[in-house]
DRENPAGU-441510 format. One record per residue (C-alpha): residue number from 1; residue in one letter; x, y, z. Coordinates in nm, 4 decimals. Layout:
BEGIN
num  residuo  u  v  w
NUM  A  X  Y  Z
...
//
This chain:
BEGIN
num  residuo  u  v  w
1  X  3.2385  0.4903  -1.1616
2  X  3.4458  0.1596  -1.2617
3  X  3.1265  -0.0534  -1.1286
4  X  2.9196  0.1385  -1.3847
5  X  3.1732  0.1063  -1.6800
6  X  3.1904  -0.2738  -1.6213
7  X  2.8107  -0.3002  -1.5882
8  X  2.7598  -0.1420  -1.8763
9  X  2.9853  -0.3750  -2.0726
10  X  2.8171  -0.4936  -2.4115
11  X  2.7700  -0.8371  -2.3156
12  X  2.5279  -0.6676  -2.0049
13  X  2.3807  -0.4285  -2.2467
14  X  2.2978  -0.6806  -2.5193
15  X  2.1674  -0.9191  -2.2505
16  X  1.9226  -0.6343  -2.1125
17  X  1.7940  -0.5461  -2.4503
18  X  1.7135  -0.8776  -2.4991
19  X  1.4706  -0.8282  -2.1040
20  X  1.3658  -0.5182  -2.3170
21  X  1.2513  -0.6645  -2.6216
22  X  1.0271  -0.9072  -2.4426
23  X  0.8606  -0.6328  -2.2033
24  X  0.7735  -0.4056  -2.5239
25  X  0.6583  -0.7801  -2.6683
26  X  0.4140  -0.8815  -2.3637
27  X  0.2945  -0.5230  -2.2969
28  X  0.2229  -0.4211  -2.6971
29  X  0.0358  -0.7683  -2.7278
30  X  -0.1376  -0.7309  -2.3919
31  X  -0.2333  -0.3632  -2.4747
32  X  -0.4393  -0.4608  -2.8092
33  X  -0.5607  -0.7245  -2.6687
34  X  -0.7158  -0.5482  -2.3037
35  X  -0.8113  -0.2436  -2.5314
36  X  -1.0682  -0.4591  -2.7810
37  X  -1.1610  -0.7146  -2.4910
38  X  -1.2079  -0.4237  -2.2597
39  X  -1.4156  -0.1702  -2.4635
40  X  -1.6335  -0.5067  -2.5698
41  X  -1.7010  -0.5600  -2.1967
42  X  -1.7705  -0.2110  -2.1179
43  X  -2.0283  -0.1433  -2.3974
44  X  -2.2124  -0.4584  -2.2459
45  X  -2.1969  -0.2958  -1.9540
46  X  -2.3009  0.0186  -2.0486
47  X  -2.5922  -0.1375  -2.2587
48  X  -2.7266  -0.3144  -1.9515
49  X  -2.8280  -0.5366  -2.1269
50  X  -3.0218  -0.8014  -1.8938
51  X  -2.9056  -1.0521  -1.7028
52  X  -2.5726  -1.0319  -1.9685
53  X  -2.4310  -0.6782  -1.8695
54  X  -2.5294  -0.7553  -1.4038
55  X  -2.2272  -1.0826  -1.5181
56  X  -2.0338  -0.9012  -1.6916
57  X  -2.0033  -0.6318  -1.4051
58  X  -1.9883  -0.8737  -1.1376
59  X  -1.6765  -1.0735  -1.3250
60  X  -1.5472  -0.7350  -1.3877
61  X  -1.5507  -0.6023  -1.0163
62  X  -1.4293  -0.9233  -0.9017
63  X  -1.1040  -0.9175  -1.1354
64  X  -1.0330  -0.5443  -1.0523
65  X  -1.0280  -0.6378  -0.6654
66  X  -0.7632  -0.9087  -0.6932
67  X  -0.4189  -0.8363  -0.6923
68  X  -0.2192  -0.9051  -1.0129
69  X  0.0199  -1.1233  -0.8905
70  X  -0.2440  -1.3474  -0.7582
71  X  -0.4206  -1.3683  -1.1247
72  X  -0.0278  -1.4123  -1.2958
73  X  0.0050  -1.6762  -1.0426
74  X  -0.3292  -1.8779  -1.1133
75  X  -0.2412  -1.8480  -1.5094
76  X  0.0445  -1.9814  -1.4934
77  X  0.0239  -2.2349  -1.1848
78  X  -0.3897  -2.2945  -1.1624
79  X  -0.4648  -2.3643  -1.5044
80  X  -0.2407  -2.6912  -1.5374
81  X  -0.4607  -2.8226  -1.2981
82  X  -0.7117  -2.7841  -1.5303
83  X  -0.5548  -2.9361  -1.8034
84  X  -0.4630  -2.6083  -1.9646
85  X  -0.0684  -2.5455  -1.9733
86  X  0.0443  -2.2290  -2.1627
87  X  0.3862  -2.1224  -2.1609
88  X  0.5454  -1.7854  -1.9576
89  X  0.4948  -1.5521  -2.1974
90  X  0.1294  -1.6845  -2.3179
91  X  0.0736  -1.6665  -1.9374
92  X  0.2280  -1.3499  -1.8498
93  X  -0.0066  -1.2010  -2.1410
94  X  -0.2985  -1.3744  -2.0266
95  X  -0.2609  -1.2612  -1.6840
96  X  -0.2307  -0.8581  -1.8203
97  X  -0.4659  -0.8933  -2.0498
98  X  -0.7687  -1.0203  -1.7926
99  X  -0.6644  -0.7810  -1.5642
100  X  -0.6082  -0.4598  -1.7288
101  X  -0.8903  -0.5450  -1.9749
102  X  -1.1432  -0.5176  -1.6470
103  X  -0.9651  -0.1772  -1.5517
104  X  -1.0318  -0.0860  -1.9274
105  X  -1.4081  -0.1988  -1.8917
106  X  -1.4472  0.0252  -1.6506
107  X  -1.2370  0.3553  -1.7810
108  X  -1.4774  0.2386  -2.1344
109  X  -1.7938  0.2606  -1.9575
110  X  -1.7325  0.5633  -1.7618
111  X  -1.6192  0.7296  -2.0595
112  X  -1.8952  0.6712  -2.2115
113  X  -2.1354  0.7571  -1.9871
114  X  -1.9536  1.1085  -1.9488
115  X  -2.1177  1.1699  -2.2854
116  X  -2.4880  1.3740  -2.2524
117  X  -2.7585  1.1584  -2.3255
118  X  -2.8820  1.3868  -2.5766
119  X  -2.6220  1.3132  -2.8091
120  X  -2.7930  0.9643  -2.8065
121  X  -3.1507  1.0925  -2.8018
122  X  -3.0784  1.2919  -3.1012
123  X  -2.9290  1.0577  -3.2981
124  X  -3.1946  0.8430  -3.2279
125  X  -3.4463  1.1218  -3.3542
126  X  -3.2731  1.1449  -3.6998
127  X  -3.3352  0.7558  -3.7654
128  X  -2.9939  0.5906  -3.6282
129  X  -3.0430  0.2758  -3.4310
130  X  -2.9273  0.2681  -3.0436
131  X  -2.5972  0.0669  -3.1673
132  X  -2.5512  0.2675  -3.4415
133  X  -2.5792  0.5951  -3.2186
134  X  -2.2604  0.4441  -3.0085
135  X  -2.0815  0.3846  -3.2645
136  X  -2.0910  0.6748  -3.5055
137  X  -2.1886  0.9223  -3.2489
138  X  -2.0869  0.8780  -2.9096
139  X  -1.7702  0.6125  -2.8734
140  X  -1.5901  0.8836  -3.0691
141  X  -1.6278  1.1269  -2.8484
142  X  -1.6011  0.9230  -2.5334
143  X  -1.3075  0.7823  -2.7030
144  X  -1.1198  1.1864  -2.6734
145  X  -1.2519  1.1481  -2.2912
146  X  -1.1020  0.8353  -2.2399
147  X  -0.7662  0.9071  -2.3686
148  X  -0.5679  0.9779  -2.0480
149  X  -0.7080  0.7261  -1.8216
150  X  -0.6620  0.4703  -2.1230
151  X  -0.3381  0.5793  -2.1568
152  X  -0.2144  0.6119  -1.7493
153  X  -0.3853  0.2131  -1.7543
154  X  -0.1628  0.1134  -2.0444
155  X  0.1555  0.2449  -1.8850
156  X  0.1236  0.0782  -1.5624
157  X  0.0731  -0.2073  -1.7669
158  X  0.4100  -0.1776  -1.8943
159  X  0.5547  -0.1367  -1.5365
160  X  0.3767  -0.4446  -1.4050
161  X  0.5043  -0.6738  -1.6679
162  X  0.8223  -0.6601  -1.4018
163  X  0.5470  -0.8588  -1.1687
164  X  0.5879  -1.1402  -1.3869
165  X  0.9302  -1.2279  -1.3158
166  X  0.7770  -1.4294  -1.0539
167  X  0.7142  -1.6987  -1.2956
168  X  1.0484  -1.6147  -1.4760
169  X  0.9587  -1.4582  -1.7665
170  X  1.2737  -1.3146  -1.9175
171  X  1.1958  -0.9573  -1.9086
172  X  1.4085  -0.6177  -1.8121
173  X  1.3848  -0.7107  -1.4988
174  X  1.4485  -1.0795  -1.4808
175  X  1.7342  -1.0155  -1.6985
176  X  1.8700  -0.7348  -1.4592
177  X  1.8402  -0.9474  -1.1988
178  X  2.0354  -1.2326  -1.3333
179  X  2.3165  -0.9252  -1.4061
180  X  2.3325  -0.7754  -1.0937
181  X  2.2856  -1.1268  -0.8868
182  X  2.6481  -1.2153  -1.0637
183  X  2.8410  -0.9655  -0.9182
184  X  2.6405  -0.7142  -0.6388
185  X  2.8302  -0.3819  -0.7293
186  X  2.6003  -0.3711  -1.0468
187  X  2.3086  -0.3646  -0.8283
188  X  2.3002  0.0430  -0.8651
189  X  2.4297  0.0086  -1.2520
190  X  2.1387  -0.2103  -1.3227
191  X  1.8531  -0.0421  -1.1397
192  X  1.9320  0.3041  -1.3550
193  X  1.9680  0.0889  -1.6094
194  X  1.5909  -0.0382  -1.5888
195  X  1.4780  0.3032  -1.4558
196  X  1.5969  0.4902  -1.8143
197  X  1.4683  0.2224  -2.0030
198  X  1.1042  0.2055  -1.8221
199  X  1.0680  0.5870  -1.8428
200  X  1.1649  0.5656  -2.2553
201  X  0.8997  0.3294  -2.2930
202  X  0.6475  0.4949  -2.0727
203  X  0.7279  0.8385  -2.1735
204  X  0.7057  0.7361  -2.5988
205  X  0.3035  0.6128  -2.4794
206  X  0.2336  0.9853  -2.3081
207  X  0.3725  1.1267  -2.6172
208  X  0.1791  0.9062  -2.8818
209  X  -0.1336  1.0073  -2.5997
210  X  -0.0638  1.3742  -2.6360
211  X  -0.0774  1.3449  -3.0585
212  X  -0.3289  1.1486  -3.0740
213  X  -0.5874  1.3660  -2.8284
214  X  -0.4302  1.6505  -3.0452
215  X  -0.5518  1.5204  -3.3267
216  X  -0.9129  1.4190  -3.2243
217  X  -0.9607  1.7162  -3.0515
//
């Protein structure tokens, strides 16, 4: 109990919160930015339009069969050998954002395609162009579809931002690391620690999910 008083001490606390704040920073920037990148790459893939929407996929299926670390890694160690050298948290973003934003391609287009084509057809029959029948008619009802994949992506997003420490960005988990690597007994402190704040953040995002499929149902 005394190793969990002294782990807890406000120096500790203040120094995870700070970890904290920069996971909800990386994962609320690389959310927005996977969702509109994502559901732009899986309309063009659900268009099919030619030659455009066979590269898309093909990028797309490449990126979903790599292993995040291995993309995190090339952001942040490749692309200086390119002449491109972003900072950790501009890579750590960049990294989620590619990745999850194929994952959200895919979850976009299936969605999508869950909808019956005569929603389309009929739309088309009262005047509406093709893009306009996506837009006003069927993306809002994939969207409802869509909801709990999109929203089971988004919060392993959050959990993988802890993947980045491997290029030391100062997240929860660096900065529990960095605790617990001072003095060993806070190992166990730290790692409930982490485990109460993960399941906050991850447990707020099925919430907001619940409301919001609520309210477009």
């Amino acid at each position: 109990m005394q190793n969990f008083i002294n782990a807890y001490s406000w120096i500790n606390i203040r120094f995870l919160l700070e970890g904290f704040w920069i996971t909800i920073e990386v994962s609320v920037i690389s959310i927005i930015i996977s969702f509109i990148l994502g559901t732009f790459l899986g309309i063009i893939r659900y268009a099919n339009i030619k030659y455009l929407s066979a590269i898309v996929g093909f990028i797309i299926d490449i990126i979903r069969n790599l292993p995040l670390l291995l993309i995190i890694f090339f952001t942040y160690f490749g692309l200086p050998n390119i002449g491109i050298k972003p900072e950790i948290i501009p890579a750590a973003i960049m990294a989620l954002s590619i990745f999850e934003s194929a994952m959200v391609a895919e979850i976009v287009r299936s969605g999508i395609n869950s909808i019956d084509c005569g929603q389309t057809e009929g739309a088309l029959a009262n005047g509406l162009t093709k893009w306009q029948a996506l837009r006003i008619i069927v993306l809002p009802q994939a969207i409802k579809n869509m909801m709990p994949a999109l929203v089971s992506q988004f919060i392993s997003l959050v959990k993988d931002t802890s993947l980045a420490t491997i290029i030391v960005l100062p997240e929860l988990m660096y900065h529990a690391q960095i605790i617990y690597g001072q003095n060993t007994n806070y190992i166990i402190p730290m790692f409930v620690a982490l485990a109460v704040l993960y399941f906050i953040v991850c447990y707020s995002l099925s919430l907001v999910a619940r409301y919001l499929h609520k309210h477009i149902a």
